[in-house]
Z-matrix of the N, CA and C atoms (Angstrom, degrees):
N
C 1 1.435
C 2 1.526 1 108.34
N 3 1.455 2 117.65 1 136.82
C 4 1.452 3 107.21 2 177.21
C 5 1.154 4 104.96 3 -116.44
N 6 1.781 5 120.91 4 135.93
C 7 1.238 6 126.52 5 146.22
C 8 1.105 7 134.73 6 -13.39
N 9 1.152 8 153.90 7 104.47
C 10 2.030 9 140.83 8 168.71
C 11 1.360 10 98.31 9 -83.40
N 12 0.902 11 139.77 10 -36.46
C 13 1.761 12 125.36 11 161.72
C 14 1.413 13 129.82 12 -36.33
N 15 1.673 14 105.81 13 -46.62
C 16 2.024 15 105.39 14 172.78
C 17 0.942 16 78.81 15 -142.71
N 18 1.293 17 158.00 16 67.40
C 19 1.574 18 149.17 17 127.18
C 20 1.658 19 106.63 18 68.06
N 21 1.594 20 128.67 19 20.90
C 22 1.524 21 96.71 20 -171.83
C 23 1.664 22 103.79 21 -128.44
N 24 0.915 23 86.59 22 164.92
C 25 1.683 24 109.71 23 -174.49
C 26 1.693 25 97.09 24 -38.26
N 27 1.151 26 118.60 25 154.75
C 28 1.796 27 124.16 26 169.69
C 29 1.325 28 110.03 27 -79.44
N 30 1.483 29 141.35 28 154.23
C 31 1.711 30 125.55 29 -173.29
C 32 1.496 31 90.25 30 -89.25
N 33 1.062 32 132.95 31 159.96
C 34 1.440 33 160.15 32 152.07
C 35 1.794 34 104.53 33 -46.42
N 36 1.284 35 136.90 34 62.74
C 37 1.148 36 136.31 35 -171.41
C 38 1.575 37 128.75 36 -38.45
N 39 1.961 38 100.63 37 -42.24
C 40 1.427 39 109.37 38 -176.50
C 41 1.269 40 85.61 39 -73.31
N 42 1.470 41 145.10 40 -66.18
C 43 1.439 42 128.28 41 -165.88
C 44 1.574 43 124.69 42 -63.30
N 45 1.158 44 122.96 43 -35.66
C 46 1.373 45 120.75 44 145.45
C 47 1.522 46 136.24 45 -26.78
N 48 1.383 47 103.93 46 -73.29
C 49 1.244 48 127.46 47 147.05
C 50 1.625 49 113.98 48 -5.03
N 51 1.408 50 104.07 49 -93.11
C 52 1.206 51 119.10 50 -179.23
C 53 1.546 52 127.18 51 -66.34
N 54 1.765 53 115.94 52 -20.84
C 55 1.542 54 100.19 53 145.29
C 56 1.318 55 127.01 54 -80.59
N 57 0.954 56 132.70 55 4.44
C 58 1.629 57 139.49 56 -169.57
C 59 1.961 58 92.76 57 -104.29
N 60 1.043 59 114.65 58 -21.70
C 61 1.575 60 120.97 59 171.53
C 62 1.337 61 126.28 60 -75.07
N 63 1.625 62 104.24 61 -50.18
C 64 1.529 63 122.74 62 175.79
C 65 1.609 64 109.08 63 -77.31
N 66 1.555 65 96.37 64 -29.96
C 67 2.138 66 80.45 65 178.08
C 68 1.440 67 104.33 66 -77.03
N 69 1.287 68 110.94 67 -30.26
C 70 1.992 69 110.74 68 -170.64
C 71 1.662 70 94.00 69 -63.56
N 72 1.141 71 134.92 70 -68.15
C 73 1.254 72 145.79 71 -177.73
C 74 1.949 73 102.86 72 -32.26
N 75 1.047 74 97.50 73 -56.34
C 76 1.568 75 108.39 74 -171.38
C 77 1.527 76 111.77 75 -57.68
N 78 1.382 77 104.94 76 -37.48
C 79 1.844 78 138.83 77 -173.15
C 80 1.214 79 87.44 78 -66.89
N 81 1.112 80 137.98 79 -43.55
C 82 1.365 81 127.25 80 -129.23
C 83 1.367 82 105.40 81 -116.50
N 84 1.453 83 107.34 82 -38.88
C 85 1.761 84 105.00 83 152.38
C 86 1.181 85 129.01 84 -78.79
N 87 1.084 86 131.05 85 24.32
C 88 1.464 87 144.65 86 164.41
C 89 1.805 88 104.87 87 -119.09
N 90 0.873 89 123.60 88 -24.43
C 91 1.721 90 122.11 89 153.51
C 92 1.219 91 113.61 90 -69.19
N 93 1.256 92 132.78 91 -31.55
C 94 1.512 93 143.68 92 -170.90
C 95 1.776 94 102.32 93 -87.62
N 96 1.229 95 102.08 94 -8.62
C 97 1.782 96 114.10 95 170.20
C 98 2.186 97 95.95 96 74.70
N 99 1.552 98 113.58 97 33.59
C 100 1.458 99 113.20 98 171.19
C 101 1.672 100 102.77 99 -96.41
N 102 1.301 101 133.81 100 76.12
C 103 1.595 102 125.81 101 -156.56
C 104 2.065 103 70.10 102 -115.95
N 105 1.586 104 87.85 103 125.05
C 106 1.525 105 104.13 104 172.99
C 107 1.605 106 105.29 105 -141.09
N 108 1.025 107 116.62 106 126.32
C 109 1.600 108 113.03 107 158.44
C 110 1.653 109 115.78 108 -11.11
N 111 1.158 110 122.16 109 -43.42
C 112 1.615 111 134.85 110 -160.73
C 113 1.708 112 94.98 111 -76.05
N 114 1.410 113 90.86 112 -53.66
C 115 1.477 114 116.56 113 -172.33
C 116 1.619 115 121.69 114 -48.58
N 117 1.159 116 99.59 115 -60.95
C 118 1.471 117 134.33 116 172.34
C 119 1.529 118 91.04 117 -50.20
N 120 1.261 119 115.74 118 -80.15
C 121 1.496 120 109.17 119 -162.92
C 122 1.630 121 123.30 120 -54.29
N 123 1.318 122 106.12 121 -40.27
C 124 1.857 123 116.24 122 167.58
C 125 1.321 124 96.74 123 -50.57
N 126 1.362 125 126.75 124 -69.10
C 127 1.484 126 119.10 125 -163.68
C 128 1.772 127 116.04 126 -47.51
N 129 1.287 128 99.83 127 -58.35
C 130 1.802 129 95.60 128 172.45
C 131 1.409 130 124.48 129 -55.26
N 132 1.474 131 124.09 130 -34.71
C 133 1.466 132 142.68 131 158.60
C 134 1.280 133 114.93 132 -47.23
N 135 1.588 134 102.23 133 -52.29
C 136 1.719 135 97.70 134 170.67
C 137 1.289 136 115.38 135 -52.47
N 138 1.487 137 103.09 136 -45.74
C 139 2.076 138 112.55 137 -167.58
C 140 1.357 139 102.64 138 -71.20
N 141 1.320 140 134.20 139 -21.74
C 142 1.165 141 130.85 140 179.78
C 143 1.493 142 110.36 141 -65.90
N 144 1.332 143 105.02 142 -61.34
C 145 1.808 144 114.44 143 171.92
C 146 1.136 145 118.86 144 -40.14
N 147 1.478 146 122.24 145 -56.20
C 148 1.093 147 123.17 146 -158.32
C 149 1.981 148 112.09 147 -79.17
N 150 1.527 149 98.21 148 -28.94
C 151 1.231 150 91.90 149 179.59
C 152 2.038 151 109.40 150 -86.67
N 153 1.120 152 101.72 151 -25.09
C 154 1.542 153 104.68 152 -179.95
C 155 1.723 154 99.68 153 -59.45
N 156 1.299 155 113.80 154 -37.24
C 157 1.897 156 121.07 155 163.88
C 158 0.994 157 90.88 156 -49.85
N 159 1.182 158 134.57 157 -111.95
C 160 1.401 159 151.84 158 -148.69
C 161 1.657 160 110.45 159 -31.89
N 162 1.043 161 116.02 160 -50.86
C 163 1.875 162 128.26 161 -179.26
C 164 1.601 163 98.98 162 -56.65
N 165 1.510 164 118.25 163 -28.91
C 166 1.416 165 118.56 164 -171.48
C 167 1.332 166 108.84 165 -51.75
N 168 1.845 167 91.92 166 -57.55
C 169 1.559 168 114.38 167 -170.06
C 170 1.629 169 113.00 168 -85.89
N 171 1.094 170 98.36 169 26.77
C 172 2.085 171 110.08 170 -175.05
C 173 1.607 172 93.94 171 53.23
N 174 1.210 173 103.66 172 128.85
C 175 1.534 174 132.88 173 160.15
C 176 1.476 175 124.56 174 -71.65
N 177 1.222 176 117.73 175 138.40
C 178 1.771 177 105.30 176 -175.21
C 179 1.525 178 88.76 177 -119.20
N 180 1.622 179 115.57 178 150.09
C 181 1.447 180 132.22 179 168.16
C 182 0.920 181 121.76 180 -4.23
N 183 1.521 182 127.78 181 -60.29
C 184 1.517 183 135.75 182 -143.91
C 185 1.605 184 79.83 183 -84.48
N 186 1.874 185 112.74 184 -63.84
C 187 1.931 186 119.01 185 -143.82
C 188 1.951 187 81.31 186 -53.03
N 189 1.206 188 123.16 187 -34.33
C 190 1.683 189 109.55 188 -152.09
C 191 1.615 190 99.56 189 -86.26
N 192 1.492 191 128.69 190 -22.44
C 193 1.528 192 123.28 191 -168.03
C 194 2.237 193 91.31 192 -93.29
N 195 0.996 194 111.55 193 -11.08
C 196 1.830 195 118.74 194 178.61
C 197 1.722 196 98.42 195 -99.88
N 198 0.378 197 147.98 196 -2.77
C 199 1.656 198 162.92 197 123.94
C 200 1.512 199 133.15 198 -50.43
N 201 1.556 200 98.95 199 -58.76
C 202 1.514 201 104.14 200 151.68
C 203 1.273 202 122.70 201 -71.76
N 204 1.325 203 123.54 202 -37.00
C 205 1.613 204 107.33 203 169.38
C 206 1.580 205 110.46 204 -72.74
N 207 1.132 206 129.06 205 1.69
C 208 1.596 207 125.20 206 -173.50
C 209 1.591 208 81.05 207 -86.91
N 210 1.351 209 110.63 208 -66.06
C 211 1.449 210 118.83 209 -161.89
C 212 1.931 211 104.77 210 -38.46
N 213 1.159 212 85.66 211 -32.10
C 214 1.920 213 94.48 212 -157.77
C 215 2.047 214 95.14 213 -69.18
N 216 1.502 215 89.35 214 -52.58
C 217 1.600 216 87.76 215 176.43
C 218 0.939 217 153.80 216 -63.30
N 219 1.910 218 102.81 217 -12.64
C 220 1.643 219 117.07 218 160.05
C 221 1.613 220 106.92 219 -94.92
N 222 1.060 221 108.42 220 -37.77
C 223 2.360 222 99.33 221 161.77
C 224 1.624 223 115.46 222 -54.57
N 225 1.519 224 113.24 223 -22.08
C 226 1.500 225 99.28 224 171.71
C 227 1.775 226 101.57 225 -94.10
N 228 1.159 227 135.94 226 -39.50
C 229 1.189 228 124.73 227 170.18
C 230 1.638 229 125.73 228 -58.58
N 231 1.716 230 115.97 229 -33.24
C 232 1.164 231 127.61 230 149.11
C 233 2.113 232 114.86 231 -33.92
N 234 1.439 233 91.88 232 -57.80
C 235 1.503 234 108.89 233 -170.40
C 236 1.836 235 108.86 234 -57.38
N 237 1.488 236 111.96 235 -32.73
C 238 1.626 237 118.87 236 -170.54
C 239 1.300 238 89.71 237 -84.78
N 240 1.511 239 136.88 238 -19.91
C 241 1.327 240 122.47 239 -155.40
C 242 1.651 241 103.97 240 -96.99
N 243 1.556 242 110.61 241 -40.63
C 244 0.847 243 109.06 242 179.04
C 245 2.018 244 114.12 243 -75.22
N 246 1.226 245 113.47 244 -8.86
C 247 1.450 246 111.17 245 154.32
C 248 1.260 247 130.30 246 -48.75
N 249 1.521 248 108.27 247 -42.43
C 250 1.297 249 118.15 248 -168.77
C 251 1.839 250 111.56 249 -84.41
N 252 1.581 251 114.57 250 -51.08
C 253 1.195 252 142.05 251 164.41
C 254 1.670 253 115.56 252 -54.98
N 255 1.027 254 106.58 253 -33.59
C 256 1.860 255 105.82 254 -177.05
C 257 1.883 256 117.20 255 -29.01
N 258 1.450 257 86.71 256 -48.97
C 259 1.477 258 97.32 257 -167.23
C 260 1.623 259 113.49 258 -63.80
N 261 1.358 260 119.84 259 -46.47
C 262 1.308 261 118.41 260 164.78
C 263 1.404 262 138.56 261 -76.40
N 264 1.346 263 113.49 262 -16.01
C 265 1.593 264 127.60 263 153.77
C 266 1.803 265 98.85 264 -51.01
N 267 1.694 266 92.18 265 133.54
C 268 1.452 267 106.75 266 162.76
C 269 1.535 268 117.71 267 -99.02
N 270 1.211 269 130.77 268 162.56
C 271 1.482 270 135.80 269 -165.01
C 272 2.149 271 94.86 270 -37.66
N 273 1.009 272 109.20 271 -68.66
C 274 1.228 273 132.13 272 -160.28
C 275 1.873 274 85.32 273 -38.96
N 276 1.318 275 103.32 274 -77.55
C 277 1.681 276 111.48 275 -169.69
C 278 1.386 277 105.50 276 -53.38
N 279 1.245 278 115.61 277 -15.60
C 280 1.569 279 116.08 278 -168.89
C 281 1.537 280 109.20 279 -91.74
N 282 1.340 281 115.12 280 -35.11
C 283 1.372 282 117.00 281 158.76
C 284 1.438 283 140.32 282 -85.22
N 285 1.641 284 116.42 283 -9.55
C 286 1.130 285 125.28 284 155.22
C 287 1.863 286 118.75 285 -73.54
N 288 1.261 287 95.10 286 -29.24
C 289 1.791 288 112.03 287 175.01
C 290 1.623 289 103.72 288 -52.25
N 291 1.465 290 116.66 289 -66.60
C 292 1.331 291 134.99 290 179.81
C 293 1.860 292 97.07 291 -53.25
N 294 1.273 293 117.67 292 -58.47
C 295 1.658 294 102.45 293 -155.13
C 296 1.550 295 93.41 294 -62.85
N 297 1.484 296 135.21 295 -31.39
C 298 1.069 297 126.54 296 -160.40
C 299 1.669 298 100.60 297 -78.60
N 300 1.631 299 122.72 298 -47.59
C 301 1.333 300 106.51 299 -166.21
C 302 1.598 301 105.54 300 -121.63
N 303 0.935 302 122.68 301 16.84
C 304 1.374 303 124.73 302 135.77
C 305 1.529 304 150.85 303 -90.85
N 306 1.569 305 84.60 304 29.18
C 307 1.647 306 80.66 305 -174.36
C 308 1.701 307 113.50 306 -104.31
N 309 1.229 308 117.12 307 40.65
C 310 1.075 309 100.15 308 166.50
C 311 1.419 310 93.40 309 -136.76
N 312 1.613 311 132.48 310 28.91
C 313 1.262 312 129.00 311 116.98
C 314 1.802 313 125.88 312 -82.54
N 315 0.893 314 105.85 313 -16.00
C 316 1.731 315 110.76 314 178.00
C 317 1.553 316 86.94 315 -95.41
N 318 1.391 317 144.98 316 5.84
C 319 1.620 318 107.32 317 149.29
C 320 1.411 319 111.56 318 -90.55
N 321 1.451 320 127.02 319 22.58
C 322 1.591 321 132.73 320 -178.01
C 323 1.286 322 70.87 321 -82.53
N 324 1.620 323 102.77 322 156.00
C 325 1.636 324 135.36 323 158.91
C 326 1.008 325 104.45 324 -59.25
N 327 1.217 326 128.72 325 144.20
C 328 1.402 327 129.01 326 169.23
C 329 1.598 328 127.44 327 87.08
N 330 1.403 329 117.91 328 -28.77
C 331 1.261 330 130.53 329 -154.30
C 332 1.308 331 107.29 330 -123.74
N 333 1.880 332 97.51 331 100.60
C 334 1.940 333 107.68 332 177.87
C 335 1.336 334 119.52 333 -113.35
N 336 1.145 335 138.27 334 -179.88
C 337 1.195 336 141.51 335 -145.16
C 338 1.577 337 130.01 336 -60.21
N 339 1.357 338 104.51 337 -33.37
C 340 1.441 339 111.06 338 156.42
C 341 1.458 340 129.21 339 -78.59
N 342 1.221 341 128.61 340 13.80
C 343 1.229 342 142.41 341 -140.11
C 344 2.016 343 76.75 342 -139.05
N 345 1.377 344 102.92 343 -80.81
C 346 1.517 345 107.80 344 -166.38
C 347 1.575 346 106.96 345 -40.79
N 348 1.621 347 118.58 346 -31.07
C 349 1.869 348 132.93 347 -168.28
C 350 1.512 349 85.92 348 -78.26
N 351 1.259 350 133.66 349 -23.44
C 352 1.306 351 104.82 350 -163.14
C 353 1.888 352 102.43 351 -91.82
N 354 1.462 353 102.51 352 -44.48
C 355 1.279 354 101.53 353 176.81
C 356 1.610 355 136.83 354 -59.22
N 357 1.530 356 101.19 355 -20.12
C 358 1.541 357 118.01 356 148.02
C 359 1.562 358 128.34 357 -83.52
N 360 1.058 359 112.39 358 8.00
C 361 1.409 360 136.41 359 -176.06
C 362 1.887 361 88.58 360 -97.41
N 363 1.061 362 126.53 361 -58.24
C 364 1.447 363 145.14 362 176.82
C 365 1.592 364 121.95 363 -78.76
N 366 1.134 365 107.33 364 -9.67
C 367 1.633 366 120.97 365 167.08
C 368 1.758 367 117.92 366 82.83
N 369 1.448 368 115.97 367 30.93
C 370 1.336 369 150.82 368 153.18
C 371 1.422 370 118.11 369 -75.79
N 372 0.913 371 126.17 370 82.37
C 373 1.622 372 132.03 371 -158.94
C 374 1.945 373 89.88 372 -110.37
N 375 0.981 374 118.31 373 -76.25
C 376 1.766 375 118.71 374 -179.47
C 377 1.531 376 122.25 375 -78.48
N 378 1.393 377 98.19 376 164.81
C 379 1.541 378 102.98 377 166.46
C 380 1.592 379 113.18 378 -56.44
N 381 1.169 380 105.86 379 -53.22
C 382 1.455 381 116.25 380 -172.94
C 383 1.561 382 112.98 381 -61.04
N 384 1.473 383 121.73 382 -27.67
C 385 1.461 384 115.78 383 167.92
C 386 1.593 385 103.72 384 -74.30
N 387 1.112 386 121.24 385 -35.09
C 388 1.440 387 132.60 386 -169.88
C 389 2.134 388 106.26 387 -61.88
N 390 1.151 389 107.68 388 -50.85
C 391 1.688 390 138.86 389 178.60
C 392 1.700 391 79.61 390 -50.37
N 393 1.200 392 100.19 391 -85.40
C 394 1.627 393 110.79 392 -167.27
C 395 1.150 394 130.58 393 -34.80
N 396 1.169 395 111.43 394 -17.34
C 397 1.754 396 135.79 395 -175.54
C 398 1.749 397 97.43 396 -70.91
N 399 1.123 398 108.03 397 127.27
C 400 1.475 399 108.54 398 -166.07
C 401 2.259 400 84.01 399 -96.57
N 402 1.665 401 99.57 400 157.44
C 403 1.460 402 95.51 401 177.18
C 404 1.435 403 134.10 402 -60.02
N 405 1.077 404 87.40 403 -25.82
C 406 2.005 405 106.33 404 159.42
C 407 1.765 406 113.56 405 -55.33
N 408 1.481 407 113.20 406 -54.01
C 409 1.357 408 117.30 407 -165.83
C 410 1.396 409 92.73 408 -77.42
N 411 1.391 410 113.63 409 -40.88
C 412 1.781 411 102.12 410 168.31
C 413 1.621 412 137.96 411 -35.77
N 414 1.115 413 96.76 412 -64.53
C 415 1.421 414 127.82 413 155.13
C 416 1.474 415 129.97 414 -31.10
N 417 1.834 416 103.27 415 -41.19
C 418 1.042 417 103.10 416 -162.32
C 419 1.890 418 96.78 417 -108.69
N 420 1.152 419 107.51 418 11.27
C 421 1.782 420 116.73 419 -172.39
C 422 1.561 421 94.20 420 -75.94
N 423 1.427 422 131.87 421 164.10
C 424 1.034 423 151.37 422 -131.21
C 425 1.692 424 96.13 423 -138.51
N 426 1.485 425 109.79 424 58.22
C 427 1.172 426 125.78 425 172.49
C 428 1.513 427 140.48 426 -116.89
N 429 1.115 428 119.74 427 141.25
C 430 1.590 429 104.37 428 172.68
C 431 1.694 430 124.97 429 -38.07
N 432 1.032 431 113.33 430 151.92
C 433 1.705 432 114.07 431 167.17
C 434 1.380 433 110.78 432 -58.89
N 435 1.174 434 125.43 433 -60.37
C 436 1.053 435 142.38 434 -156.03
C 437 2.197 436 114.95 435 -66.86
N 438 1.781 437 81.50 436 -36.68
C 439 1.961 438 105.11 437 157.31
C 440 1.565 439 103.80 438 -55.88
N 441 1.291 440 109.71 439 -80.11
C 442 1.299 441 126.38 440 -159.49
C 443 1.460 442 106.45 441 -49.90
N 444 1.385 443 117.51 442 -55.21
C 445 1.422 444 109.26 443 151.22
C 446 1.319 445 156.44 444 -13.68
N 447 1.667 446 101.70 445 -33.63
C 448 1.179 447 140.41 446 -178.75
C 449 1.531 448 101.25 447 -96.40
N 450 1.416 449 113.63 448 -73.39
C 451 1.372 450 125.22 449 178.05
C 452 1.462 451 127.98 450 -43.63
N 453 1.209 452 124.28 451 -31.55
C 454 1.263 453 125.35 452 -178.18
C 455 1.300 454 129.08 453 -94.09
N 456 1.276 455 130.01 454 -3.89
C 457 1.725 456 140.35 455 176.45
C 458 1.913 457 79.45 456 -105.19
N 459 1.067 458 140.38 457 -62.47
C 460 1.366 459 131.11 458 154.17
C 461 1.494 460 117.23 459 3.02
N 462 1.596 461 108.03 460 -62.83
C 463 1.085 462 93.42 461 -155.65
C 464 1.628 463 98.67 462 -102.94
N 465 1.751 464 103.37 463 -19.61
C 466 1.850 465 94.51 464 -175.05
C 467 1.820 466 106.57 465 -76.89
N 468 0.885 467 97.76 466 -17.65
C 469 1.739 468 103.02 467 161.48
C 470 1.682 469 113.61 468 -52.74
N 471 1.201 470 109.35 469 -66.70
C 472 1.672 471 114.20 470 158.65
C 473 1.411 472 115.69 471 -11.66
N 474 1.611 473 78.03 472 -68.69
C 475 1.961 474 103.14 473 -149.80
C 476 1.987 475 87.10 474 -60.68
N 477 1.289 476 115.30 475 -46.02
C 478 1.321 477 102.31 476 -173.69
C 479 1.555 478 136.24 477 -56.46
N 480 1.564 479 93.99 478 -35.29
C 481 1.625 480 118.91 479 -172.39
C 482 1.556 481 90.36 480 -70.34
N 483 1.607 482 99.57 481 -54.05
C 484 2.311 483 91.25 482 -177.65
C 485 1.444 484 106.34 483 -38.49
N 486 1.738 485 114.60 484 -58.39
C 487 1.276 486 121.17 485 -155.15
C 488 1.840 487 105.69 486 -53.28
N 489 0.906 488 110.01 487 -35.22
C 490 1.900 489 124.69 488 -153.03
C 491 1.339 490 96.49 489 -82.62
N 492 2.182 491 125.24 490 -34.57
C 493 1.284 492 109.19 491 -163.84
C 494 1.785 493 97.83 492 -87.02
């Protein structure tokens, strides 16, 4: 059915519905401090659905920046879990862990998968913890040369573009 008010398609309610159910549910055991591998993954799955819905029917400002902070809050709970879990994850689980909740540090330029394990290895889970890192705390992270190398025109590039807007 289409709108005549903004021209767009109607959302699919029962499917709506029910991702807006499974991410709250997912949200909600990770507020309750239940952050499980199982857990973790439904919750981003939920956010995936629900926003791949939403993008159908064009997204407005606010639904996509409440989304990104949802997104942000299961990659930092992702990030404590995999603190605790690191040690018993094998390469395999350890790199499927990262592609799933590190990827919105592996869409930084420059920065691939062993790179993203290390900075969650160090408790750098987002861009925005990453941004925040003053060049000193950069510097002083527990990285290869050859990383840091990488990482730091990375990030004073950042720091410049923030400064200029």
């Amino acid at each position: 059915m289409i709108d005549e008010t903004n021209n767009t398609a109607e959302l699919p309610a029962a499917q709506l519905r029910e991702a807006i159910n499974a991410l709250m549910q997912t949200v909600t055991s990770l507020l309750e401090g239940e952050a499980s591998l199982a857990t973790l993954e439904t919750a981003l799955h939920s956010h995936d659905a629900l926003l791949d819905q939403l993008a159908i029917h064009s997204l407005d400002a606010s639904t996509l920046a409440a989304l990104e902070r949802i997104e942000q809050f299961i990659t930092l709970h992702a990030g404590n879990y995999y603190q605790t879990a690191y040690a018993e994850f094998d390469n395999k689980q350890k790199n499927r862990f990262i592609s799933l909740f590190a990827r919105r540090l592996l869409a930084l330029d420059g920065l691939g998968p062993a790179t993203a394990q290390q900075l969650f290895q160090l408790g750098v889970y987002t861009p925005e913890q990453f941004f925040a890192l003053t060049p000193g705390e950069l510097a002083q992270l527990q990285l290869p040369p050859a990383t840091l190398a990488r990482l730091i025109p990375l990030h004073t590039q950042h720091s410049l573009l923030t400064q200029e807007s």
